[in-house]
ChimeraX commands (.cxc) that place a marker at each C-alpha (Angstrom):
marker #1 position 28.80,7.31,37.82 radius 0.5
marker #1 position 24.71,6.61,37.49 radius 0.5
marker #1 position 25.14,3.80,40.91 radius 0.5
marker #1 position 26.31,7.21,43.13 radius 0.5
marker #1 position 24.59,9.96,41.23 radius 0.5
marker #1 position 22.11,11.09,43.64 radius 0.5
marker #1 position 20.46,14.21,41.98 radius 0.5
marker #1 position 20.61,14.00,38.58 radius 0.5
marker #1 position 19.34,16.59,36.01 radius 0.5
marker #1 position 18.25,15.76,32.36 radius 0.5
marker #1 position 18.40,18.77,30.12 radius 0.5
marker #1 position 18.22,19.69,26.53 radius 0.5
marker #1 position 16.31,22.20,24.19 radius 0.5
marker #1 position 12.65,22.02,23.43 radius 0.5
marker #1 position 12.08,18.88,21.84 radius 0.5
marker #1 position 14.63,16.96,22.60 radius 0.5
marker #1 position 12.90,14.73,25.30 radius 0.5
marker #1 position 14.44,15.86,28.17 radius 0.5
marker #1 position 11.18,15.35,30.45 radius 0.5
marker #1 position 10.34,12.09,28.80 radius 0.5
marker #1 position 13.63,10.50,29.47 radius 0.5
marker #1 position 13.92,12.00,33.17 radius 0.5
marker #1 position 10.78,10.33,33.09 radius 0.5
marker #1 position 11.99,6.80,32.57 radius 0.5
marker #1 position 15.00,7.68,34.12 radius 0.5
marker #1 position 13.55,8.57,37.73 radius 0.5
marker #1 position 11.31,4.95,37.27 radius 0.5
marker #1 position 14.19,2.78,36.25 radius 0.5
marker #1 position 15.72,4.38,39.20 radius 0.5
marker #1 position 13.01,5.05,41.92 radius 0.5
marker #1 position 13.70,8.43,42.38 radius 0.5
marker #1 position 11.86,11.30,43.03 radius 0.5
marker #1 position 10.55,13.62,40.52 radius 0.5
marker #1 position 11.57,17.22,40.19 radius 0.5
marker #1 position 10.36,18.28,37.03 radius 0.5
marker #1 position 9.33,21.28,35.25 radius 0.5
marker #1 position 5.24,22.27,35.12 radius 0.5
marker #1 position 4.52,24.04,31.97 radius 0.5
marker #1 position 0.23,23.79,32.46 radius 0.5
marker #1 position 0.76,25.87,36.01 radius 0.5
marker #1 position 2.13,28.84,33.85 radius 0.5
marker #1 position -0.44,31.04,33.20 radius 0.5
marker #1 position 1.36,33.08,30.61 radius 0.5
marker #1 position 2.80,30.37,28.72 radius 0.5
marker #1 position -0.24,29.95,25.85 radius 0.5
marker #1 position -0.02,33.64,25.20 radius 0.5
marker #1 position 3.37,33.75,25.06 radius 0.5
marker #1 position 3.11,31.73,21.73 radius 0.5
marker #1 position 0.60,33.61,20.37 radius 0.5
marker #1 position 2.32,36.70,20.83 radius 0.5
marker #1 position 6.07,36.80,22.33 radius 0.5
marker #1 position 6.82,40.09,22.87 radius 0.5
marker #1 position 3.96,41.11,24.93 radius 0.5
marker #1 position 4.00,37.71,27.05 radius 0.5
marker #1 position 7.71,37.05,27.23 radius 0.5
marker #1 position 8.55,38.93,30.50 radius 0.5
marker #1 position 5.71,37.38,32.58 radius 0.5
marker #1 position 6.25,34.12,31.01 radius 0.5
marker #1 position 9.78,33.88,31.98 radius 0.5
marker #1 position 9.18,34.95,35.44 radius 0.5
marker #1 position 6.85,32.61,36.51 radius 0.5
marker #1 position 8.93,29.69,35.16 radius 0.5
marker #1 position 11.88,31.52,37.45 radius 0.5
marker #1 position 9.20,31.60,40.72 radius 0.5
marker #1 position 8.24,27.89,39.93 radius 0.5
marker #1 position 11.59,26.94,39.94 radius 0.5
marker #1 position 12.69,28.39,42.99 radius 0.5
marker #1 position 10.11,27.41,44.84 radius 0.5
marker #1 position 10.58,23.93,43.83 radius 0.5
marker #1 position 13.90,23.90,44.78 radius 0.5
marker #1 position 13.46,26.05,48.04 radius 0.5
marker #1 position 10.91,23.18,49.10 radius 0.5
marker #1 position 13.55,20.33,49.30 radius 0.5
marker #1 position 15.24,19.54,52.43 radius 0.5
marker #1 position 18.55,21.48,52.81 radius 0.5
marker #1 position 20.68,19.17,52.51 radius 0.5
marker #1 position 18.36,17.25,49.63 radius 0.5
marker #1 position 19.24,14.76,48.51 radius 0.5
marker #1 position 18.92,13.01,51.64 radius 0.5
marker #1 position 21.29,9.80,51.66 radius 0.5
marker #1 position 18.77,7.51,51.19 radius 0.5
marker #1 position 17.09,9.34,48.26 radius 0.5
marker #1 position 17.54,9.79,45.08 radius 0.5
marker #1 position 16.47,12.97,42.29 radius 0.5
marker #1 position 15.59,13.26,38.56 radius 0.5
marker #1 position 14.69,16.86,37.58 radius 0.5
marker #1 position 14.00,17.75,33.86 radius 0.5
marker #1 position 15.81,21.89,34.82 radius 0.5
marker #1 position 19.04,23.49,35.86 radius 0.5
marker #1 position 18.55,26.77,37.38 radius 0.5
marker #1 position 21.51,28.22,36.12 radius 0.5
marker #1 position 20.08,27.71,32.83 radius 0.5
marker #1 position 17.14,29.69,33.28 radius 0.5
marker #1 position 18.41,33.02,31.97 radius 0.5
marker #1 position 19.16,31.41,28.66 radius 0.5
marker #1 position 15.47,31.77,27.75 radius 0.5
marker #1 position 15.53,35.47,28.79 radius 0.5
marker #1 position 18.04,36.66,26.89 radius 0.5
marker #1 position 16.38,35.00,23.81 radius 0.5
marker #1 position 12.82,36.12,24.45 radius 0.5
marker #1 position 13.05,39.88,26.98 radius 0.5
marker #1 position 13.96,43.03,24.93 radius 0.5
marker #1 position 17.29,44.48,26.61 radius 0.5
marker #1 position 15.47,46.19,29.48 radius 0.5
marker #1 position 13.42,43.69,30.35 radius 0.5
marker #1 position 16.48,41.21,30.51 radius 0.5
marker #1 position 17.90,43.79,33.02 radius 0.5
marker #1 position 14.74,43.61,35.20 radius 0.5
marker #1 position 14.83,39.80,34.99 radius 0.5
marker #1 position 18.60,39.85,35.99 radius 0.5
marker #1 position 18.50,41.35,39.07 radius 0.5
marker #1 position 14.61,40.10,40.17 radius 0.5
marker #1 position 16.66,36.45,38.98 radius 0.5
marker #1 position 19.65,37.45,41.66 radius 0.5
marker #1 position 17.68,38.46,44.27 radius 0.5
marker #1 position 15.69,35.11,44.10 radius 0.5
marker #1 position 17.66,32.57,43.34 radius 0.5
marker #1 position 18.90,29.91,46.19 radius 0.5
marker #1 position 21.55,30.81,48.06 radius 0.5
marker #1 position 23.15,27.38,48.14 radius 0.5
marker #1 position 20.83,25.53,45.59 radius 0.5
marker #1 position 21.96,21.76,45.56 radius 0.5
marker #1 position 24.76,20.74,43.12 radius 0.5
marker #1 position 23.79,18.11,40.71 radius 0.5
marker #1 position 26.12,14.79,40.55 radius 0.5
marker #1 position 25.71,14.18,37.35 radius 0.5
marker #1 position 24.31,16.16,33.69 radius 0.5
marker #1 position 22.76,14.53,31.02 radius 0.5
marker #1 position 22.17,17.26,28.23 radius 0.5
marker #1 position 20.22,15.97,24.99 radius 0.5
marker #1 position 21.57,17.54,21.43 radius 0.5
marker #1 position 19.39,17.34,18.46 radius 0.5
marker #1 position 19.71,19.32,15.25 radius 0.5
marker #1 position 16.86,21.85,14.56 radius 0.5
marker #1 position 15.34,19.52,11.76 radius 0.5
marker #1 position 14.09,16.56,14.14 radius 0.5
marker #1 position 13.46,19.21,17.15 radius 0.5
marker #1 position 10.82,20.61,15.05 radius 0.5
marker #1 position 9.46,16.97,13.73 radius 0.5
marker #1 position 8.89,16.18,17.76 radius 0.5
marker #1 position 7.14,19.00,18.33 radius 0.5
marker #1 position 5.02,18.84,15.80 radius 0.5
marker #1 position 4.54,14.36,16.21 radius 0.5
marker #1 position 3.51,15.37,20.09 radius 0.5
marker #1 position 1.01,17.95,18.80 radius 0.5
marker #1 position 0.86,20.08,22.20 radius 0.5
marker #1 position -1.47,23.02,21.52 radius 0.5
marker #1 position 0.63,25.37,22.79 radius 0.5
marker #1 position 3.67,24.41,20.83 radius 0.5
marker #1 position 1.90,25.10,17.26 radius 0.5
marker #1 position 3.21,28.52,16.30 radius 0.5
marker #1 position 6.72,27.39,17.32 radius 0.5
marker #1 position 8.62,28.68,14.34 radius 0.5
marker #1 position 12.02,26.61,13.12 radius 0.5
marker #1 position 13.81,29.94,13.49 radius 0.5
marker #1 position 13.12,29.97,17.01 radius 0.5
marker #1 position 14.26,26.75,17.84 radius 0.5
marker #1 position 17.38,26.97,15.87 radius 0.5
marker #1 position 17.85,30.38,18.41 radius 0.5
marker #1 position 17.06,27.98,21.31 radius 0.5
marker #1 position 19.61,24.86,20.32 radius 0.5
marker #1 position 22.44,27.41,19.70 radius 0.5
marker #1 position 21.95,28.75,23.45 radius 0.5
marker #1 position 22.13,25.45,25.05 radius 0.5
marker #1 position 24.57,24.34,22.86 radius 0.5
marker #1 position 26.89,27.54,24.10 radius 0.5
marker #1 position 25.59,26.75,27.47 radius 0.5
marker #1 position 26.89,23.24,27.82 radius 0.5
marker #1 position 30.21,23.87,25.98 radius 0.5
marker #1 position 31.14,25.80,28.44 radius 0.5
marker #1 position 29.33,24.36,31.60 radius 0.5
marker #1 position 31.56,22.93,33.98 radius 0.5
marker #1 position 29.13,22.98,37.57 radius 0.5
marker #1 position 28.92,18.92,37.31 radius 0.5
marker #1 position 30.18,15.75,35.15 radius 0.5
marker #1 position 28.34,16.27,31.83 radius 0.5
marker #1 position 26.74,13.42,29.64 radius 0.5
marker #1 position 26.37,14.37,26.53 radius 0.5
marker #1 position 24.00,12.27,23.69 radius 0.5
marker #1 position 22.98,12.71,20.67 radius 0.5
marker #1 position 19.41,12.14,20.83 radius 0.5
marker #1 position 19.06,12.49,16.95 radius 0.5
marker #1 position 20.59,9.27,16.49 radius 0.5
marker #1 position 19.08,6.93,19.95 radius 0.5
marker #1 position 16.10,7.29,21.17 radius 0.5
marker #1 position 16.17,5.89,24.88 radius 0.5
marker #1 position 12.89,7.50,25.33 radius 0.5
marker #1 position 10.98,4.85,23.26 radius 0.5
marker #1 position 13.87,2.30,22.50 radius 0.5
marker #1 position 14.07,-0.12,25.26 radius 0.5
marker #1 position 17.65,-1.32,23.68 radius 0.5
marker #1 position 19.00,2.20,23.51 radius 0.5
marker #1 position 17.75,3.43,27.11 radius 0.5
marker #1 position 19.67,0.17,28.41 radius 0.5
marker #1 position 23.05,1.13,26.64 radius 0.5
marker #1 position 22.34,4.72,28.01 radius 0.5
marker #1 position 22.29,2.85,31.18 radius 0.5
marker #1 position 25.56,1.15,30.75 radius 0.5
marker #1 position 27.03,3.88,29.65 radius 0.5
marker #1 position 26.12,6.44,32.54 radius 0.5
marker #1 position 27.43,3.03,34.76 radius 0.5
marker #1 position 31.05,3.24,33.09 radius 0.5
marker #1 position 31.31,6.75,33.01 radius 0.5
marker #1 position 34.28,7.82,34.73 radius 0.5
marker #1 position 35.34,11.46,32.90 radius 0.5
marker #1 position 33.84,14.98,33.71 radius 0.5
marker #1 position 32.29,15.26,30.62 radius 0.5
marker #1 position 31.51,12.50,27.80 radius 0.5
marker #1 position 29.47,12.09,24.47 radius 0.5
marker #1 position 27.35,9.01,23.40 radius 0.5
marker #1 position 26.03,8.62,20.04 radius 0.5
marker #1 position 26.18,4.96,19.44 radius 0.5
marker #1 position 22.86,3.22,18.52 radius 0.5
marker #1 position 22.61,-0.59,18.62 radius 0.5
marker link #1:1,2 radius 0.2
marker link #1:2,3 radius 0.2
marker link #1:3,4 radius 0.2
marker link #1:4,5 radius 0.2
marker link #1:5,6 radius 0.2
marker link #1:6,7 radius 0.2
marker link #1:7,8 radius 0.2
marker link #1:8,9 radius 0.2
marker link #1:9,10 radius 0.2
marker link #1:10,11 radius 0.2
marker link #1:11,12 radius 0.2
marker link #1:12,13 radius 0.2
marker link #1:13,14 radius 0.2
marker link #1:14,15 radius 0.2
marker link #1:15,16 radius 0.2
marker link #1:16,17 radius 0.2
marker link #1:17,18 radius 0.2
marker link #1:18,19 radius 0.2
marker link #1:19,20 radius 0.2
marker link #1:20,21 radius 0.2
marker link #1:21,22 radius 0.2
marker link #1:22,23 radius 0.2
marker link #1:23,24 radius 0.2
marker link #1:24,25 radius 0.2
marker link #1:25,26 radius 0.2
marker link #1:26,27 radius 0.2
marker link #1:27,28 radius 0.2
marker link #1:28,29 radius 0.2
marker link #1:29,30 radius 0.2
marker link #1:30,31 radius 0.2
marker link #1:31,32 radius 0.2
marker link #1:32,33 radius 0.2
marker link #1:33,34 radius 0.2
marker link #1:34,35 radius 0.2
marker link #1:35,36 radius 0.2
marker link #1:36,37 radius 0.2
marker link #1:37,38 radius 0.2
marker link #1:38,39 radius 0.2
marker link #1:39,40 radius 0.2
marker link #1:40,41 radius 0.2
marker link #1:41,42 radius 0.2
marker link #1:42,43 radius 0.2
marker link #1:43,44 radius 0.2
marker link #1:44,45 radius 0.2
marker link #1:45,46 radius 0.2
marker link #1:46,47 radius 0.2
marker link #1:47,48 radius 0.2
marker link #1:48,49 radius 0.2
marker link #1:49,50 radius 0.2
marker link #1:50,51 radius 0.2
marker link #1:51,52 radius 0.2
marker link #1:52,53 radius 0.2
marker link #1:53,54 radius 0.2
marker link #1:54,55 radius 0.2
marker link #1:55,56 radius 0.2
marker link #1:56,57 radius 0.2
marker link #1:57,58 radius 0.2
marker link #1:58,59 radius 0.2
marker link #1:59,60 radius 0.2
marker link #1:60,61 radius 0.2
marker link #1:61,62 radius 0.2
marker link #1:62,63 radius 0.2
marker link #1:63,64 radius 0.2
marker link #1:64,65 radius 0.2
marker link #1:65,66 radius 0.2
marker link #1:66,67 radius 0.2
marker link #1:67,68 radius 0.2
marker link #1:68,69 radius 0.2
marker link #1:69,70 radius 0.2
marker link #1:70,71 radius 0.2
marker link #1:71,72 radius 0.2
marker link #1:72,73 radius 0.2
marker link #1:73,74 radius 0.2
marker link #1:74,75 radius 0.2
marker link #1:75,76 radius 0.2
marker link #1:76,77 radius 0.2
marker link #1:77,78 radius 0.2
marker link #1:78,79 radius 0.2
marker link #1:79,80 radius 0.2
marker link #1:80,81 radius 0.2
marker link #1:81,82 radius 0.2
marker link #1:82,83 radius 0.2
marker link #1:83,84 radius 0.2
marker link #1:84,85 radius 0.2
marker link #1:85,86 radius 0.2
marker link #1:86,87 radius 0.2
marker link #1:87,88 radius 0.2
marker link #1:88,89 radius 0.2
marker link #1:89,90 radius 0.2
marker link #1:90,91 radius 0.2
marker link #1:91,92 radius 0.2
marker link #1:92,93 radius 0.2
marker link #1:93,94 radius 0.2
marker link #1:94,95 radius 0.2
marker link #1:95,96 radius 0.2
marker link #1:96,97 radius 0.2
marker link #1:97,98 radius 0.2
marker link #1:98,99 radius 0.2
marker link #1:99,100 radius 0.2
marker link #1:100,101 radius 0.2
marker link #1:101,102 radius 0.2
marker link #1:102,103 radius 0.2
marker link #1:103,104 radius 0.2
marker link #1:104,105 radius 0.2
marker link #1:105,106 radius 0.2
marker link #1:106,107 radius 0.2
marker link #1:107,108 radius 0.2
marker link #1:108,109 radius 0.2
marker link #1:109,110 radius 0.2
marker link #1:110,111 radius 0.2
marker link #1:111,112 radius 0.2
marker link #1:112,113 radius 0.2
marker link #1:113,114 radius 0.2
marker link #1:114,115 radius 0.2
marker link #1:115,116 radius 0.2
marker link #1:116,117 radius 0.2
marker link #1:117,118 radius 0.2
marker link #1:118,119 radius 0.2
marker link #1:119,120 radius 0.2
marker link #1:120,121 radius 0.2
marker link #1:121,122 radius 0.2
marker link #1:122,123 radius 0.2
marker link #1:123,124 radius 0.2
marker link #1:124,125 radius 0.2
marker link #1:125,126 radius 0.2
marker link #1:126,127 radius 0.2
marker link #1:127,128 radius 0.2
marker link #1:128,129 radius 0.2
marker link #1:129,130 radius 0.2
marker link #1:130,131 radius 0.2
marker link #1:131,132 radius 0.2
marker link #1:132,133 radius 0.2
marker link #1:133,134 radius 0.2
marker link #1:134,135 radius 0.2
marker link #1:135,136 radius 0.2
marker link #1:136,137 radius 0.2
marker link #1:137,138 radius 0.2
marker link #1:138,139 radius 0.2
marker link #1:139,140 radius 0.2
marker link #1:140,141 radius 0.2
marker link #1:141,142 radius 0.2
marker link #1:142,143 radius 0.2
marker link #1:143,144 radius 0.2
marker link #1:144,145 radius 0.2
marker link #1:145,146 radius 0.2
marker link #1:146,147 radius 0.2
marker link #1:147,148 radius 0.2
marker link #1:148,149 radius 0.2
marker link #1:149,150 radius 0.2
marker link #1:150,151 radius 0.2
marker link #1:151,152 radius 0.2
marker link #1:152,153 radius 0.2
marker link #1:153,154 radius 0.2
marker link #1:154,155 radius 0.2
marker link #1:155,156 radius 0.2
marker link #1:156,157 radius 0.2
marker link #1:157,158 radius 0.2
marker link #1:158,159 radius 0.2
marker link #1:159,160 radius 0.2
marker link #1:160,161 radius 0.2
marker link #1:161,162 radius 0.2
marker link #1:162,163 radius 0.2
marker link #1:163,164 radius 0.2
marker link #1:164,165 radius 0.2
marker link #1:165,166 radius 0.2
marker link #1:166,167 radius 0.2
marker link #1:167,168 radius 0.2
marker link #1:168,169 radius 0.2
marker link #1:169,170 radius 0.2
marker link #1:170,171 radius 0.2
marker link #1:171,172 radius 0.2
marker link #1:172,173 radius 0.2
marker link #1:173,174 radius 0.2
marker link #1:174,175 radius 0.2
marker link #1:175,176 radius 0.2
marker link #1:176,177 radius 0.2
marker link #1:177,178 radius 0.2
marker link #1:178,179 radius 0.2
marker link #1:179,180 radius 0.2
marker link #1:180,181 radius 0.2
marker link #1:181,182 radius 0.2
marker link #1:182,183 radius 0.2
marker link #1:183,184 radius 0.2
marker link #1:184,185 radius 0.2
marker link #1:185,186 radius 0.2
marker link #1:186,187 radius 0.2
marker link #1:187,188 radius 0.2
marker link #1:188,189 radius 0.2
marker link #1:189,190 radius 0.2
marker link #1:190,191 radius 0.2
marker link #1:191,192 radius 0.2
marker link #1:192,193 radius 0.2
marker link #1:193,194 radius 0.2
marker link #1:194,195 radius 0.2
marker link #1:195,196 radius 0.2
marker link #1:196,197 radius 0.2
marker link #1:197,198 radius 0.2
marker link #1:198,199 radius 0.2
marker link #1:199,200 radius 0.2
marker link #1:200,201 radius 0.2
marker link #1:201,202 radius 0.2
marker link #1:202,203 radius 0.2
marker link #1:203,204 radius 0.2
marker link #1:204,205 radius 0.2
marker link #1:205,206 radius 0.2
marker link #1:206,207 radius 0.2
marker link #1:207,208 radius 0.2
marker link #1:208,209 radius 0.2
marker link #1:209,210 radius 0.2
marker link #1:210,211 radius 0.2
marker link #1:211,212 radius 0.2
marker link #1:212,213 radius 0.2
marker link #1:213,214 radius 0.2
view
């Protein structure tokens, strides 16, 4: 599967190391980077300080950053000869909204999300979704120390790894990888990001799980 993915998206809740390992994953493959920027929010340090008056701004310019990053690759992207890593699904997106916007702001952000979206945003060939249980999401937020991240409570988290795990049971858009990324750590462990490797060679379902550590 990994030798004829050509846009490939790493995803998972906060935590989780979704940008790390799209990270190594776009080196090891020499793609190019399409990854989320969290410092060009504006909103995004007062949203943690106080959710309810910053969620709705927040979560629009996230939305406007993605789309334009996606509106600014070639139409047919990936091109044959290159290859993608992006740390974000679209689709997923509204997931934060209906977590963080009251009920009327979730309406707003609905239809401002509809009118905005791509029409025919690229399909990724191949989903790797990282799973984590709330307990060591929280310890790697709180081992990488971002400033931004410290009033990050558990219960919010725990809100945030139900969604995506709801998400991805039912996501069917493109072949799913699934790991447990409580139990390898390809992000730091050169020995588990090879069998990761392997693995996303030999894969050959729509939609498989990996939790074997060496």
């Amino acid at each position: 599967m990994l030798d004829k993915a050509r846009y490939i998206v790493v995803e998972g809740p906060i935590g989780a190391g979704k940008t790390s390992l799209a990270q190594r994953l776009s080196e090891h493959l020499d793609a190019t980077q399409l990854f989320e920027q969290p410092q060009n929010n504006p909103f995004l340090p007062h949203f943690y300080q106080n959710t309810e008056r910053w969620a709705l701004p927040t979560q629009l310019s996230f939305l406007f950053q993605r789309v334009d990053q996606l509106n600014a690759l070639p139409r047919n992207a990936p091109a044959p000869n290159q290859r993608i890593v992006s740390d974000f699904l679209l689709e997923r997106d509204p997931l934060f909204a209906r977590i963080n916007l009251t009920e009327d702001e979730n309406t707003l952000y609905e239809r401002v999300f509809e009118m905005v979206k791509p029409v025919a945003p690229p399909v990724p060939d191949l989903v790797i979704y990282l799973q984590a249980p709330v307990a060591t999401l929280i310890e790697r937020i709180r081992k990488r120390g971002a400033d931004v991240e410290r009033r990050i409570t558990e219960s919010y988290v725990e809100r945030v790894a139900q969604r995506y795990s709801s998400f991805f049971f039912q996501y069917e858009t493109a072949p799913l990888f699934v790991v447990d990324a409580e139990v390898l750590n390809p992000i730091d462990n050169d020995a588990d990001f090879q069998l990761l490797v392997e693995r996303l060679d030999e894969m050959r379902g729509y939609r498989e799980f990996f939790a074997y550590a060496g």
